[in-house]
N, C-alpha and C positions, 0 to 999 in steps of 0.2 A: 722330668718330673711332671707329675699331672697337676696341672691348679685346684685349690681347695676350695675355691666358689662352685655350685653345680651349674651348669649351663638352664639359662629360662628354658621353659617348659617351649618346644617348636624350635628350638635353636639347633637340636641336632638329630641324629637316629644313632642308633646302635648298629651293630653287624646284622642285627636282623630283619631292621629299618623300622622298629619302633622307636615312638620317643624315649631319648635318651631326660635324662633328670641328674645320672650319676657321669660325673668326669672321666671317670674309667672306662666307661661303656663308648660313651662318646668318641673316645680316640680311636675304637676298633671299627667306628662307625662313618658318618660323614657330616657334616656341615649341611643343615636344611637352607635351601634357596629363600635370597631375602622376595618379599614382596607375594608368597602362594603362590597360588598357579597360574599367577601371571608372571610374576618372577621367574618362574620354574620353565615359562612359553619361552622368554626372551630369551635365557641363559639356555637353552636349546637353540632356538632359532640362532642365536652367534656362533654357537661353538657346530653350527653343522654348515652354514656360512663357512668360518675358520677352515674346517676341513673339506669342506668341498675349493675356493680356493686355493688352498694350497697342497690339495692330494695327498691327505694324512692321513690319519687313523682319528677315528670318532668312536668317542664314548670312551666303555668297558675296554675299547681295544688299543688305549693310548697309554703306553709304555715307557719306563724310561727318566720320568721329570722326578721322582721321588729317588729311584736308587740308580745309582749311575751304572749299575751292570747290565743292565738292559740298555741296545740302541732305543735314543728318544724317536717317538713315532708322533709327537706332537707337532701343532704350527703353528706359525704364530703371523697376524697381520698388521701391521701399522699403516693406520689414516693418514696422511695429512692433507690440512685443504689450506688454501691464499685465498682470506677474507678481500684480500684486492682486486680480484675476479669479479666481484657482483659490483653493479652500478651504482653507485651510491659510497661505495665502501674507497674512494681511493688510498687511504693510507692503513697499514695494520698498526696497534696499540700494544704494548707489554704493558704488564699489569702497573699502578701506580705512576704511569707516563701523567694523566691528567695531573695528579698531585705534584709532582714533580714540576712541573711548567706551572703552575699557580703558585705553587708557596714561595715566599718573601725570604731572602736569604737572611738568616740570623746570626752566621757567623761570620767575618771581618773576610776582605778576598785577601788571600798572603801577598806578599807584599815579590816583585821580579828579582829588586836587589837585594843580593845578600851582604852584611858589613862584618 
């Protein structure tokens, strides 16, 4: 079912790639890149990145991720980097580690024996 809010004005296009305004239109159409045309620079430069590592299909010619009767022709890459690498950085942090190790214990420690 289509939503009954209409998408803001630049939120989407149509199948004809004007702006969409009506919900209906929108769904035949696509999702406008956040940020203009610089948005629109970045989100090219990744997904041709994307595709050139991993020798996929780019663009128009990437198949597959919506209906499953199509082989997927997409790719996908995962980062990761070790903040422990840089000088300076010897230990890595999960989030709310600092809180954790400063705040004051409020509840009683349980007690080893049980009676």
């Amino acid at each position: 079912m289509v939503g009954t809010d209409p998408p803001a004005p630049g939120d989407a296009v149509d199948s004809a790639g004007v702006r969409a305004t009506d919900a209906a239109a929108a769904v035949d159409g696509a999702i406008s890149p956040f940020g203009g045309p610089k948005g629109y620079a970045l989100g090219l430069m990744i997904e041709v990145l994307v595709a050139t590592l991993t020798r996929t299909a780019l663009g128009d010619d990437v198949r597959g991720t919506l209906d499953p009767t199509d082989q997927p022709t997409k790719g996908d890459v995962f980062i990761a980097m070790d903040p422990r690498g840089r000088p300076g950085h010897d230990r890595a942090r999960e989030p709310g580690a600092r809180a954790c190790a400063t705040r004051q214990p409020t509840l009683p420690t349980p007690s080893r024996s049980r009676r």
